[in-house]
C-alpha angles and dihedrals in degrees: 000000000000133000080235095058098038088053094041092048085050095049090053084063102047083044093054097048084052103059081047101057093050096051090047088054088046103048084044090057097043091055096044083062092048087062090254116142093194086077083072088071093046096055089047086042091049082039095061096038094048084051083052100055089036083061094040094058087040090054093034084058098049092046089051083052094061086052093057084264126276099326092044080055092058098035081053100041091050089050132140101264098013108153125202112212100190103175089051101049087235140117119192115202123177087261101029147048100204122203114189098167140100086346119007114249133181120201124189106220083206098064097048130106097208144293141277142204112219109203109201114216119299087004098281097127134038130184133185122224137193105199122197136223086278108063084261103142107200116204100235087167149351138190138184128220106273088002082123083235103096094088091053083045088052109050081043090062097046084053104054087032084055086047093049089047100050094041080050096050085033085061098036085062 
């Protein structure tokens, strides 16, 4: 997956939510001026969807920002051992673990303390986390058993455990 496919998939959506608030705020005046009070509850609905997309590109930005912006997205995303995990809504770059769905998210491998591996009861669900510094541990991917994504999962978690293990040797020398 591209930069160019990630941003444009993320700008849809933004897109979407747009034509909707407006038509929420529209419908609601035009029923306030019908004398319906239910268009009172359209214009808070398109309100509070408008202040949710207003957050989204605002999060969207400053995750691009901790790419380098769009074109260090690019330059990351057509990098030498950049792998694409489709089924799992995840690229992993040598700098970066990518997460362009359902919300896009951008993880610096750098700044983070190490990994972990979350086992849901009686082993149905995984889930692989980068935790930071802080004790924040941040979902970069999650299966469940006979979902036909463990393989995908797997290879995933050799990668950022390949990672964890040369930055630790890297550091140990």
């Amino acid at each position: 997956m591209t930069s160019d496919q990630i941003l444009t998939e993320q700008k849809n959506k933004n897109k979407t939510s747009l034509t909707i608030t407006v038509v929420l705020l529209a419908a609601g005046l035009v029923l306030l001026f019908a004398k319906q009070w239910i268009g009172g509850l359209f214009i808070v609905a398109g309100a509070v969807l408008g202040a949710g997309l207003f957050s989204r590109t605002k999060d969207i930005k400053a995750q691009l920002e901790k790419a380098g912006g769009e074109a260090g997205l690019s330059d990351q995303l057509s990098a030498e051992h950049t792998v694409v995990f489709d089924k799992l809504d995840t690229v992993l770059t040598p700098e970066l673990a990518v997460i362009f769905r359902p919300f896009f998210k951008v993880y610096v491998l750098k700044d983070m303390a190490k990994f972990e591996v979350g086992i849901g009861p009686e082993g149905v669900q995984k889930a692989l986390f980068l935790t930071a510094p802080d004790g924040t541990r941040n979902k970069i991917a999650q299966v469940q058993k006979g979902d036909g994504r463990q393989e995908d999962f797997d290879a995933l978690y050799e990668m950022v455990r390949g990672y964890f293990a040369d930055r630790a040797a890297g550091s140990a020398a």
